[in-house]
Structures are given as structure tokens and as C-alpha cells.
VOVEXFI-17086 format. One line per field, with one value per residue (C-alpha): residue number from 1; residue in one letter; x negated, y, z. Coordinates in steps of 0.25 Angstrom, whole numbers. Example, Ala and Ser with C-alpha at 12.3 -4.5 7.8 and 13.67 -1.06 7.14 Angstrom:
! residues 2
k	1;2 $
r	A;S $
east	-49;-55 $
north	-18;-4 $
up	31;29 $
This chain:
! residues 347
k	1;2;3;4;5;6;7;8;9;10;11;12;13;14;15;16;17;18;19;20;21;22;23;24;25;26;27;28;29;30;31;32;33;34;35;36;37;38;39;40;41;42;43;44;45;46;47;48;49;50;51;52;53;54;55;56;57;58;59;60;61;62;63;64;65;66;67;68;69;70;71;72;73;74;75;76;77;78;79;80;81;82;83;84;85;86;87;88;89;90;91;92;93;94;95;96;97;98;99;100;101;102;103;104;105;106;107;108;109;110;111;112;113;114;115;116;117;118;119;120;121;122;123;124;125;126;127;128;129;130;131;132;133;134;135;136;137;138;139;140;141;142;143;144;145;146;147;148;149;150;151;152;153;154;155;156;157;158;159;160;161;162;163;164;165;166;167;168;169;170;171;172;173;174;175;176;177;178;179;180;181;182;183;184;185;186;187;188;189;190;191;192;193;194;195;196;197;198;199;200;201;202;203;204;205;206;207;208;209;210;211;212;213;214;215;216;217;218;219;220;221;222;223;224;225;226;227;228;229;230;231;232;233;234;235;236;237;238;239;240;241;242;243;244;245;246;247;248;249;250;251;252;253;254;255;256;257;258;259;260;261;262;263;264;265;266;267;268;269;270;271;272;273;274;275;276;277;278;279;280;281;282;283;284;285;286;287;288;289;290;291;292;293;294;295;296;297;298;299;300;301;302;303;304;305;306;307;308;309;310;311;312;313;314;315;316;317;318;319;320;321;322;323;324;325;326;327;328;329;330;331;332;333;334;335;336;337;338;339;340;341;342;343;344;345;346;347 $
r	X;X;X;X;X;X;X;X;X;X;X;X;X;X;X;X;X;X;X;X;X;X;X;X;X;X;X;X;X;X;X;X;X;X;X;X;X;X;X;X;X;X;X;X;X;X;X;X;X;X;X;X;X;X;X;X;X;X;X;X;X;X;X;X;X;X;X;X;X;X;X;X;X;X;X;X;X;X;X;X;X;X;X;X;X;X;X;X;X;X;X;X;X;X;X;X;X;X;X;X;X;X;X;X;X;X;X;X;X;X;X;X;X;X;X;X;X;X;X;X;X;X;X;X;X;X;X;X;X;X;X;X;X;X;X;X;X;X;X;X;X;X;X;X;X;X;X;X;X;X;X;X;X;X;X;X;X;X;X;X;X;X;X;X;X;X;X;X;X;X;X;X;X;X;X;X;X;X;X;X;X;X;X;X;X;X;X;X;X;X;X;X;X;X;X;X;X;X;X;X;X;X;X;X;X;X;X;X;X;X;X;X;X;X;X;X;X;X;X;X;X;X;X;X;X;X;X;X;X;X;X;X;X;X;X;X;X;X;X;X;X;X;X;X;X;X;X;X;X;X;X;X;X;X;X;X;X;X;X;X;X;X;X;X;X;X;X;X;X;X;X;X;X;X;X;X;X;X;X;X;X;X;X;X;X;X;X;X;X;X;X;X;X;X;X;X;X;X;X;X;X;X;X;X;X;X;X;X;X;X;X;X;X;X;X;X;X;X;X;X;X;X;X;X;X;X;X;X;X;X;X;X;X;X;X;X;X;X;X;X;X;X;X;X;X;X;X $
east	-52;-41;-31;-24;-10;-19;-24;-12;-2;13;22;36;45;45;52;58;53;48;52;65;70;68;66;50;48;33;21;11;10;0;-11;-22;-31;-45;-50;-51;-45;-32;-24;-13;-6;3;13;16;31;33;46;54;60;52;53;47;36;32;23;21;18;29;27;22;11;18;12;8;-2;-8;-21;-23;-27;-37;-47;-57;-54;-62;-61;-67;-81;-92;-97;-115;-123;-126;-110;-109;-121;-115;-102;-110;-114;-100;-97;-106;-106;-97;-87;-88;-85;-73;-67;-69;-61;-51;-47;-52;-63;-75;-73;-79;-92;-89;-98;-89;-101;-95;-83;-88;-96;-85;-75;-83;-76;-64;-70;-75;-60;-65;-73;-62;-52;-63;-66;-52;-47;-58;-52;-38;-33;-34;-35;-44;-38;-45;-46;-36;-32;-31;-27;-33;-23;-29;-42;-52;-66;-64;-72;-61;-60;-73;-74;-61;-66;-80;-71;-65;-54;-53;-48;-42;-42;-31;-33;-26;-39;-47;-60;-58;-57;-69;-78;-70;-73;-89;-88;-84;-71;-58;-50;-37;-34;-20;-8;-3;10;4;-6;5;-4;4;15;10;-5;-12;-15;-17;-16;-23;-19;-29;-23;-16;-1;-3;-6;7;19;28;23;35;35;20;19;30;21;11;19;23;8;6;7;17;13;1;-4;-3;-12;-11;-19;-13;-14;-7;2;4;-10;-19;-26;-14;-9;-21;-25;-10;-12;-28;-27;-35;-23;-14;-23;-13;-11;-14;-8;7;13;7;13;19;19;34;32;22;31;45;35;31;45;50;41;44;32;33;25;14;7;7;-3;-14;-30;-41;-47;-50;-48;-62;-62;-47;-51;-62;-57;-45;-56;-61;-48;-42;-55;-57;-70;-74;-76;-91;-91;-96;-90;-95;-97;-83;-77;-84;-78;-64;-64;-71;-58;-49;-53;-55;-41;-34;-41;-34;-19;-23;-24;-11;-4;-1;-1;-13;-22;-25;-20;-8;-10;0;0;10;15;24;33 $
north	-7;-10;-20;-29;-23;-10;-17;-25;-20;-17;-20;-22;-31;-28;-39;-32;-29;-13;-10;-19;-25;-39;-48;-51;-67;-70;-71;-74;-75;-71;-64;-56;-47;-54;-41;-30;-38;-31;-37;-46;-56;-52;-57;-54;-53;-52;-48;-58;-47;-49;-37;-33;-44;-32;-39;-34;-36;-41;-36;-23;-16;-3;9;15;2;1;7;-3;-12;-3;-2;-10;-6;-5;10;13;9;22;22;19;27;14;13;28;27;15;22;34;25;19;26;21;24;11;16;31;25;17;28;37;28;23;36;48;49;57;59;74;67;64;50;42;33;28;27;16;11;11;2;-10;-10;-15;-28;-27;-29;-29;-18;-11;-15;-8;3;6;6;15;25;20;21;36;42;55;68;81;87;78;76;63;57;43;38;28;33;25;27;38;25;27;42;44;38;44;57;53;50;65;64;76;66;66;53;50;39;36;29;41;35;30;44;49;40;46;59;55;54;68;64;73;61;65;56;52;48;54;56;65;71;79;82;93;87;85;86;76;69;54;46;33;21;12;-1;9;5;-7;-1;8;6;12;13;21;32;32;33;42;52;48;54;66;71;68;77;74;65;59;46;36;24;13;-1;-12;-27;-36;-47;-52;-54;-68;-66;-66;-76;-83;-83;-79;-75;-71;-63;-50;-40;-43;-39;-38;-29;-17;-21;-20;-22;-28;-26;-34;-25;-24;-20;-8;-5;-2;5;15;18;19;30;36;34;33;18;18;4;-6;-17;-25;-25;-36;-24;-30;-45;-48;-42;-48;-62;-61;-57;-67;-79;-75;-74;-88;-96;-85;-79;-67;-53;-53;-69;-69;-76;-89;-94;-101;-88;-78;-87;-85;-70;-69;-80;-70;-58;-64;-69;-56;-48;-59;-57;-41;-44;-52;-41;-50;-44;-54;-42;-41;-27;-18;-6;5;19;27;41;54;57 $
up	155;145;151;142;143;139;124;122;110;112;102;97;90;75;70;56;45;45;32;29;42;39;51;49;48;58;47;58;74;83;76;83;79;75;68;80;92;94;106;106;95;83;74;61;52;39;32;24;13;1;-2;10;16;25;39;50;66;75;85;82;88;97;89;101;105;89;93;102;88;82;94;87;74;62;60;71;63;60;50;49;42;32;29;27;17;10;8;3;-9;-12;-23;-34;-50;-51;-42;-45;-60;-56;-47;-58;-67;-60;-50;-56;-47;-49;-63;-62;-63;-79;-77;-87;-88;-71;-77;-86;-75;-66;-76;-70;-58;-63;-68;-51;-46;-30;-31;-40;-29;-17;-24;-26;-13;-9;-18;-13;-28;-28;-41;-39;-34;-38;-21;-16;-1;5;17;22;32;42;38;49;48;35;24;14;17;13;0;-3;-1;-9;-21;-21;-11;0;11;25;33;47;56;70;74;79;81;66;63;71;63;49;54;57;42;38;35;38;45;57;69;68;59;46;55;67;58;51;37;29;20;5;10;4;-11;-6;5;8;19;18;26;36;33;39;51;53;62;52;39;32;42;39;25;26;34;23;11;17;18;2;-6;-18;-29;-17;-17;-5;-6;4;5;16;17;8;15;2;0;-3;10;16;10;12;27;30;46;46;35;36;33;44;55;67;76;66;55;58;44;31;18;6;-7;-5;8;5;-7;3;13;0;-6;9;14;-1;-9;-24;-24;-36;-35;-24;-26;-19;-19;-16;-9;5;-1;5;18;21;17;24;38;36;33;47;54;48;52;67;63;68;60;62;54;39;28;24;10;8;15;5;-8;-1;1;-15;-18;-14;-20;-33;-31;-26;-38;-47;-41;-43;-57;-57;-51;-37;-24;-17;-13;2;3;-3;-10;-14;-19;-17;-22;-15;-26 $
């Protein structure tokens, strides 16, 4: 039996900011964890420096105890035959079409008529917005190698790999990895750090909501760039601190999710962590992407609902609310998206 000095997780002060120094200011205080019922209460900082606004857990979780907050985590899901079937038929002729457009993708096939079909979808701006982040804005690569770091269960692995992508996935969660691999897919248990992939070894790397999750994101992406080859894509998604939902339901909002998520992101604070670790920046920008699950969850936590409650009506017009709202500051150029994304390049 586990005893409750066993489950509880150490920590340690962290009261500066990572990346610039500055003594954090307390954002929120004694959060838990709703989602997976990881132990104790946490507090959250935020820096000052607007040309930072980095946030982040004071006190910080040991590294040695972060396990500890992923023993009921999502990843650990298998996969039914029902939900292996339905993404079996993901790709349809109006998605084939829009991938062929827009990335490059599939265009051996010489069906210009999908092309055409595939236009629509950018009159479909939350479907546009899935679809690419699926493809994590990957312009096709004739036999490229592709490594999806924090990979889980393999999901995105395999449709990247569907779209023409030879792909490797890694995942410090080994059970994750077990179920990746029940897939067929080529996944390693570990980090990029102890893994030690060759230098200059893959075409792209993709880090879907994984940043948000490391103790030292420099060192990390660091260990990134040295396994991509020159000229190599990194693509990363994370939660926006800067988003509506935030803004909206400030401590129950989705994207914080303490105890896992030791730093959240500003786009000036992505933007430092890119040009520190060395990577030649290309866009930084935000997505609706998750707008519907994010708001949904954070319904849930601001009036203590469970996971397994639905929506009701007034809830359902909310979450569409904000979507529609999100997709308009897109269009505007603000940064109200619920999650960051950048590309970046190895010169």
C-alpha cells in the first residue's frame, strides 16, 4: 500500500523567472488538480517583464517525483477497434484535397479536381484550424524522417505517417509507448537527451503541447536542434496564457493544469526560449485548435463539475461563442487563441 508520503510531490522554491530573472508576482494560489487527481495544492507566478510574461509553478515539482502526476494520465488510453476504424477513414476527399493544396501533400495522385474540392475548407475556418494541426504545418517531404517527441499513444504519429512521413515517435511514459507500439508504430521509451539520436538525423520534429511539460526547456530544445538536420523544421504547439479562455475563466481555465504543466507561455516568452536555444524563428502565432475542448473543461471546473457531466444548452452556445470569437481575432492578427504555435528553423 502506497502511504501518503509515498504519493506526495517534492518540490523547490522557484521564485524567478527561468528565462530573465525577474521575481514572478503570485497569479493564482492553491490549485489542484481536477483533471487526473494528482496530489497536493499549487501555486502559480507569472513574470512582470513585458517582454517576457513567462508562468510558471512556484514551487516547482522535483524532477525526480514528476512521474508521480501522470499515473492516471490520458495517454495511457488503447486504442478500440471502433476508434482505430474511425481513424482509418480520417482522410476523406475534402481533406486529401486541402492537404494537397495547402502542404504538397499527396499531389502524385494528379486529382486536381480535390484540389478544387479541397478549397472549401478555407471558408470552414475550425475545421481548417484541425486539420492543420494534424499535419502540424508540415509542407510534404519526398521520404522524410520525422521525430514526434512526447508522442503518447502514437494518434498523431499515425496520421503523420498516413500523409507520407517516415516517422519515429519517443515518449517517457512507457505504457504510452506500449500502446504506440500495439499500433505498428516505431516509438523509443525515453528522452531526446538519453536516447542520443545521431547529430543531423531527422527532416522535422514535432512537440505537440510537450514544452509545457519540461523542467528546462532551453536545454531541451537545444538537445532538439542538434538531432535536425540543417535547414530542419521544428514545429511546437503549447497553451496560450494570453488566450480568451484565460482571460475568461482566469484560475479554472483548461491550459494551466497543474502539477504537469510547469510553465505556460506568452508569445514573447516562446519567442526568447527559440532565439536562446538558437533556432532561426519563422512564425509564431495562435489557433482555435482546442478552443472547444479548453472551454469546455474550464466550464466544468468554474462551476465543479465532474469530467464525465455534459454541457447543457447555454454551456454549448458559450463554447460556439468563443470559437467564433477566437476565429475573428485570428483574422485580426490578435493573439486570443488557446494555444501557441511556432515554427522554427536550424540555420
Amino acid at each position: 500500500m502506497t502511504s501518503h508520503a509515498d504519493n506526495e510531490i517534492r518540490t523547490r522554491p522557484c521564485p524567478e523567472c527561468y528565462l530573465c530573472g525577474t521575481k514572478g508576482e503570485l497569479l493564482y494560489q492553491s490549485l489542484n488538480d481536477r483533471l487526473f487527481g494528482a496530489p497536493g495544492t499549487w501555486d502559480l507566478k507569472r513574470c512582470p517583464g513585458p517582454a517576457c510574461g513567462l508562468t510558471w509553478l512556484d514551487p516547482m515539482p522535483l524532477q525526480e517525483d514528476l512521474w508521480k502526476a501522470y499515473q492516471q494520465y490520458y495517454t495511457h488510453e488503447s486504442c478500440s477497434k471502433g476508434a482505430q476504424i474511425r481513424t482509418e477513414r480520417r482522410i476523406g476527399v475534402l481533406e486529401a484535397g486541402y492537404l494537397a493544396l495547402q502542404y504538397g501533400y499527396f499531389n502524385n495522385h494528379g486529382n486536381n479536381w480535390e484540389k478544387i474540392v479541397g478549397s472549401l475548407i478555407y471558408l470552414m475556418p475550425s475545421i481548417k484550424s484541425n486539420i492543420d494541426s494534424r499535419v502540424m504545418y508540415l509542407p510534404a517531404k519526398t521520404m522524410g524522417l520525422l521525430l514526434d517527441v512526447g508522442c503518447g499513444n502514437g494518434e498523431a504519429m499515425e496520421y503523420l505517417q498516413r500523409v507520407g512521413w517516415r516517422v519515429e515517435g519517443i515518449d517517457l511514459d512507457p505504457v504510452a509507448i506500449e500502446v504506440a507500439r500495439s499500433r505498428g508504430l516505431h516509438a523509443h521509451v525515453g528522452s531526446v537527451r538519453t536516447q542520443r539520436f545521431s547529430a543531423e538525423h531527422f527532416d522535422a520534429i514535432t512537440l505537440s503541447h510537450v514544452l509545457e511539460h519540461v523542467p528546462d526547456p532551453i536545454s531541451f530544445l537545444g538537445h532538439c536542434l542538434r538531432i535536425l538536420k540543417p535547414g530542419g523544421t521544428l514545429i511546437l504547439s503549447t497553451p496560450n496564457i494570453e488566450s480568451l479562455g484565460h482571460k475568461a475563466y482566469t484560475g479554472h481555465w483548461r491550459g494551466l493544469e497543474p502539477p504537469r504543466h510547469l510553465y505556460i507561455f506568452s508569445h514573447a516568452a516562446l519567442q526568447y526560449v527559440a532565439k536562446r536555444t538558437g533556432f532561426k524563428v519563422v512564425r509564431i502565432t495562435t489557433t482555435n485548435h482546442w478552443v472547444h475542448g479548453i472551454i469546455a473543461e474550464s466550464i466544468k471546473a468554474m462551476h465543479r463539475r465532474t469530467n464525465a457531466d455534459s454541457l447543457n444548452y447555454m454551456d454549448k452556445i458559450t463554447v460556439r461563442m468563443f470559437a467564433c470569437v477566437e476565429i475573428l481575432g485570428l483574422f485580426m492578427g490578435v493573439n486570443w487563441g488557446e494555444e501557441l504555435v511556432m515554427i522554427g528553423r536550424k540555420r
